[in-house]
NUPA-573359 format. One record per residue (C-alpha): residue number from 1; x negated, y, z negated. Coordinates in steps of 0.02 Angstrom, whole numbers. Example, Ala and Ser with C-alpha at 12.3 -4.5 7.8 and 13.67 -1.06 7.14 Angstrom:
2
- 1,-615,-225,-390
- 2,-684,-53,-357
//
This chain:
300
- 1,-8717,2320,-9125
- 2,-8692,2503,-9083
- 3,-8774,2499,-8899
- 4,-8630,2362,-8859
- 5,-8479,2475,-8946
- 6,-8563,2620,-8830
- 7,-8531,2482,-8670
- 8,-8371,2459,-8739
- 9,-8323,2649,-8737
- 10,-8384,2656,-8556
- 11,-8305,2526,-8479
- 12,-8139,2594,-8574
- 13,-8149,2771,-8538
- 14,-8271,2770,-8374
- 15,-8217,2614,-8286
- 16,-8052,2599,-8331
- 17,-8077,2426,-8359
- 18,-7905,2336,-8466
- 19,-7930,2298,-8646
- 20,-7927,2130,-8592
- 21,-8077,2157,-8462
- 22,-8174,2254,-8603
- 23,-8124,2120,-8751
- 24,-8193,1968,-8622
- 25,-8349,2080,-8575
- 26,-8387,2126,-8738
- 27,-8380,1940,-8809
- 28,-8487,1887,-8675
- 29,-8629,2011,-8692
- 30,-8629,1977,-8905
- 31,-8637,1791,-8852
- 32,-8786,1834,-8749
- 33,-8873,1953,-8906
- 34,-8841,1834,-9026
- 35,-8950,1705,-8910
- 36,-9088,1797,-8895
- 37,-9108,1862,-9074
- 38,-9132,1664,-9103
- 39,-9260,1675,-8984
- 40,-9323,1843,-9056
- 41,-9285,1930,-8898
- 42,-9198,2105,-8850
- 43,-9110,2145,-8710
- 44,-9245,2248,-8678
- 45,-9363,2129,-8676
- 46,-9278,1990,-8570
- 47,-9280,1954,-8405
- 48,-9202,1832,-8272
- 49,-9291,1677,-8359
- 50,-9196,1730,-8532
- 51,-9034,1759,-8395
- 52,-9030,1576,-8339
- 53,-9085,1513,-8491
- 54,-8919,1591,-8541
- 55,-8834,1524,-8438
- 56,-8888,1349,-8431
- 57,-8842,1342,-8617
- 58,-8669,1389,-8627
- 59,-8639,1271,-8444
- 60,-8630,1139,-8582
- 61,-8474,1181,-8643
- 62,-8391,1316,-8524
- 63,-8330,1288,-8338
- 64,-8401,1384,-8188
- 65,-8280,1502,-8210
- 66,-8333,1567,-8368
- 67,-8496,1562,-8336
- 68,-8479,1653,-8196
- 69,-8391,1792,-8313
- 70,-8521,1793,-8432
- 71,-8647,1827,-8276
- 72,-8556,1963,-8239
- 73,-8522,2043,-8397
- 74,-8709,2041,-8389
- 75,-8736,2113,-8233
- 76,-8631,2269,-8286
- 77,-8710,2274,-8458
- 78,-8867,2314,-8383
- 79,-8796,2411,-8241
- 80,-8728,2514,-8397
- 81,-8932,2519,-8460
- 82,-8985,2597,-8309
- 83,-8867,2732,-8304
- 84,-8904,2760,-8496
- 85,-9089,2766,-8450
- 86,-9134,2627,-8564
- 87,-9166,2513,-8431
- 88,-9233,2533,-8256
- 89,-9195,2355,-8176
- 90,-9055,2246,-8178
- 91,-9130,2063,-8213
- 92,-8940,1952,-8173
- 93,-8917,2045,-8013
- 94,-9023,1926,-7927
- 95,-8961,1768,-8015
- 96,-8816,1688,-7902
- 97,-8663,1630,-8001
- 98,-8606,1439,-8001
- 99,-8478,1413,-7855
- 100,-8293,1392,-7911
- 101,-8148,1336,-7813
- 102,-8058,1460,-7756
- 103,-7882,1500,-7843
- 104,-7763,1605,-7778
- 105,-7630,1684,-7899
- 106,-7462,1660,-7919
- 107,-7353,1776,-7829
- 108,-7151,1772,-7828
- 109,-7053,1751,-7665
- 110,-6946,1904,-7611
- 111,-6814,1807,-7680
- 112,-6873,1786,-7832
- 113,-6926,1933,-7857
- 114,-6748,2017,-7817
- 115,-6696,1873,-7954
- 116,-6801,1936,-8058
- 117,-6776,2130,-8043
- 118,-6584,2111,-8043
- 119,-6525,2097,-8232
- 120,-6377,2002,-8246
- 121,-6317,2124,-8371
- 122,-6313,2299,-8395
- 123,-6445,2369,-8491
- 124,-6325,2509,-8572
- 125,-6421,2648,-8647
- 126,-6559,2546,-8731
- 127,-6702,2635,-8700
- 128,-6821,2455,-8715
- 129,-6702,2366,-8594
- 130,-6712,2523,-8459
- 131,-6895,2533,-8502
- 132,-6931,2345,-8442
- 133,-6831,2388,-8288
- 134,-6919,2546,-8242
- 135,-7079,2443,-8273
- 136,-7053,2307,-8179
- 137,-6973,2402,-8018
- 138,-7132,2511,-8033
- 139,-7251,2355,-8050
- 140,-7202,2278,-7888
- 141,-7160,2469,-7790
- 142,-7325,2510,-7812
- 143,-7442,2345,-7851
- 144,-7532,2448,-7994
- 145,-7611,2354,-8137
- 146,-7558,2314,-8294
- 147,-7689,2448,-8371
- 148,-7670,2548,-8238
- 149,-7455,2552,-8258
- 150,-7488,2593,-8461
- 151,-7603,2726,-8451
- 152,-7473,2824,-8345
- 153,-7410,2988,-8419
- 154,-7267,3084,-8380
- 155,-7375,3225,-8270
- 156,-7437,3089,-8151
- 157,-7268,3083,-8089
- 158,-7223,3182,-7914
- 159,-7058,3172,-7885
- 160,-7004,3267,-7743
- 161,-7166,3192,-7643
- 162,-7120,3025,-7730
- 163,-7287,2980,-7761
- 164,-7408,2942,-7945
- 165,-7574,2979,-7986
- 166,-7686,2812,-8039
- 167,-7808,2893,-8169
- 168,-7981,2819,-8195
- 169,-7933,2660,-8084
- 170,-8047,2527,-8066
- 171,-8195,2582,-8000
- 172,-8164,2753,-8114
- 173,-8078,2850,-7973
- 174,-7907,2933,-7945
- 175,-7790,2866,-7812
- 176,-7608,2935,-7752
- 177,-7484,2789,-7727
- 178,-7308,2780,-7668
- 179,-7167,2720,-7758
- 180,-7003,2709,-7687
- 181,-6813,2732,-7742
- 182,-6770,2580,-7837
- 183,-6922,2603,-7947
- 184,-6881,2811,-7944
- 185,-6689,2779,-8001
- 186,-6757,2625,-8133
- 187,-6886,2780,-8200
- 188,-6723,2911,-8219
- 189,-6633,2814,-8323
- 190,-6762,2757,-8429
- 191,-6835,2934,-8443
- 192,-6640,2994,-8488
- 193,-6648,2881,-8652
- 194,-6859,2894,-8703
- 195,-6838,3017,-8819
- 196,-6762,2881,-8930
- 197,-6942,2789,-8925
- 198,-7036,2975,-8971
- 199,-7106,3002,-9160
- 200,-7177,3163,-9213
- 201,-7350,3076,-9234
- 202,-7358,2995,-9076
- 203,-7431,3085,-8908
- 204,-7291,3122,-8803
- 205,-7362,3118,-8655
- 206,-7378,2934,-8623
- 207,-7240,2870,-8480
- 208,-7202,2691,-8563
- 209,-7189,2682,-8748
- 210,-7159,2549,-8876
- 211,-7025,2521,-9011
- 212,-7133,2641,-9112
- 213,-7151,2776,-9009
- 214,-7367,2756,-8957
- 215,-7397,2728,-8788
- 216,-7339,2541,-8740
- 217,-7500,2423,-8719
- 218,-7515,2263,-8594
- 219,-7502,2135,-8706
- 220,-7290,2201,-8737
- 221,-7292,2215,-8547
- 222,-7328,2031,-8528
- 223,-7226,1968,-8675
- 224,-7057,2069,-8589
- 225,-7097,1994,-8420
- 226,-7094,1800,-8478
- 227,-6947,1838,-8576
- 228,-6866,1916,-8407
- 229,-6935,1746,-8316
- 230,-6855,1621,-8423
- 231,-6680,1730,-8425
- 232,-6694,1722,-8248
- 233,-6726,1532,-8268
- 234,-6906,1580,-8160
- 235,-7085,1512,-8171
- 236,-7136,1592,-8344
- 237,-7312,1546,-8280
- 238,-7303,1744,-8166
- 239,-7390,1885,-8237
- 240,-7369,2069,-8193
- 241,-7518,2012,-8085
- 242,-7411,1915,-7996
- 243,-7310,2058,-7954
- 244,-7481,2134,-7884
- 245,-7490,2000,-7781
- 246,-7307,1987,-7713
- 247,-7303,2191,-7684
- 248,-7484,2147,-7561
- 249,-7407,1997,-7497
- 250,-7211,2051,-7451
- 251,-7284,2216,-7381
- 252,-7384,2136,-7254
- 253,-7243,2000,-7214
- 254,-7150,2182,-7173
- 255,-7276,2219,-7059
- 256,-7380,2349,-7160
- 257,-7556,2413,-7095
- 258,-7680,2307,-7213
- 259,-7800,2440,-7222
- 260,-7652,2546,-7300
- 261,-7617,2421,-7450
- 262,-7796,2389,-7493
- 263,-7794,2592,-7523
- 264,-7619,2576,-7608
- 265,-7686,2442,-7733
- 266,-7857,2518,-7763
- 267,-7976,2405,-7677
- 268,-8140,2462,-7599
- 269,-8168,2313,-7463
- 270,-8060,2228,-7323
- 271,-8113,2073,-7378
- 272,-8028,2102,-7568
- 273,-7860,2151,-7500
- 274,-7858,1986,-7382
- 275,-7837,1882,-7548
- 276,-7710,1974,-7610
- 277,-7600,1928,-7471
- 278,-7571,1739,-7464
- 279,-7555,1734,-7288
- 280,-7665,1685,-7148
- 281,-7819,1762,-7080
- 282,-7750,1770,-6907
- 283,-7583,1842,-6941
- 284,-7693,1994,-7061
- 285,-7750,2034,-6878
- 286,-7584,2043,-6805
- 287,-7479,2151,-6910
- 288,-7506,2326,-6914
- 289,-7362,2425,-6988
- 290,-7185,2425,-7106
- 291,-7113,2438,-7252
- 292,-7087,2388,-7438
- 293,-6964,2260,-7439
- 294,-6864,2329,-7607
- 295,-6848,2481,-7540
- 296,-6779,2418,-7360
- 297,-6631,2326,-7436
- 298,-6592,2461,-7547
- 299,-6577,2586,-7400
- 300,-6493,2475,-7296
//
């Protein structure tokens, strides 16, 4: 269906949703098509009824997680009608999603992330080896996403300000974050041996790049990071979301100004930032400045 492929392309390119985000929206929205052609419906033609009839179908077999996903994925399918001008009201913004026990995400210790971060052998001058290394010091310097970290490119590097540019983050705007020295020096040395990684018919302007020279994708970043876990004998079970969550979380055990992360990781409410931090309410109101933990032992 083309007006889904056109979704697709704007929660890519507009959004800067992951692939993952688009590949799970997309699924749910053809799931949601492909019901109402049986019912020789549009979504043009449906409304909230067609919504919770929806939804009340696929409850048979999915949790309330997932259909809370799908519910969503609708909501910014139609948001995405609007704006097209195809549509001119949003009929699942109104529906309220089934509740769902709240999870928090893994996140490593500061131990385990120094564990983790400290190879145990010298990565010589492979350029994959000093790759993973720049990637994950830059992961948990900065608490970017995984999309986010991938789409980098060599210009969104300042170095003497030691700060990036996040490009189309979520939300589809720009941000300036941080990073410090660890991640900086991890970033030289890779940067020293990329040009082993380049082929003529790849762009060269992507920061992280794969075995075959195009510009690295999540899926390798999460693949290297388990393999990093188990050498590290660690919970294989973190993702470089965990490292989101550890960079939110060992910031504000320093002391750092909460209003100062949630702009750091990209987040538009208090509220968001506050789960990020696996910590309680009453200490959030307590702390009020400091500094990366990495970066304090390294200068120390």
């Amino acid at each position: 269906m083309e007006e889904i492929t056109r979704f697709e392309a704007y929660l890519k390119a507009v959004l800067g949703r992951s692939p993952h985000t688009v590949r799970a929206y997309s699924r749910e929205v053809r799931r949601f098509v492909a019901f109402l052609t049986i019912r020789g419906q549009t979504p043009g033609t449906a409304g909230k009824n067609e919504i919770r009839a929806f939804m009340f179908e696929i409850k048979a077999s999915l949790d309330n997680i997932s259909v809370g996903r799908a519910l969503a994925s609708l909501r910014a399918f139609y948001r995405w009608r609007i704006k097209e001008g195809v549509a001119n009201f949003n009929p699942a913004v109104s529906i309220s999603a089934p509740k769902c026990p709240k999870k928090q995400a893994l996140f490593l210790t500061e131990r385990e992330t120094e564990t983790m971060l400290d190879q145990s052998e010298s990565p010589g001058d492979d350029p994959v080896k000093l790759r993973n290394q720049a990637l994950f010091e830059l992961a948990y310097s900065t608490g970017l996403r995984v999309g986010e970290l991938v789409r980098l490119d060599l210009g969104d590097l300042d170095w003497p300000a030691g700060l990036l540019t996040v490009r189309r983050g979520k939300g589809g705007s720009d941000r300036r974050v941080p990073f410090g020295e660890p991640a900086a020096e991890s970033l030289r040395l890779y940067l020293a041996t990329r040009n082993h990684l380049v082929i003529p018919t790849a762009s060269d302007q992507a920061l992280f790049l794969g075995r075959r020279g195009r510009r690295l994708n999540d899926r390798v970043v999460r693949r290297a990071l388990t393999a990093r876990l188990a050498a590290a004998g660690l919970d294989i079970r973190f993702s470089p979301h965990s490292l989101r969550h550890s960079f939110a979380t060992h910031l504000l055990s320093a002391g750092a100004d909460l209003k100062a992360i949630g702009e750091m990781l990209g987040h538009s409410t208090l509220a968001t930032t506050e789960r990020y931090t696996h910590l309680d309410l009453e200490r959030l109101r307590r702390v009020y400045r400091g500094a990366h933990p990495r970066a304090r032992e390294k200068s120390s």
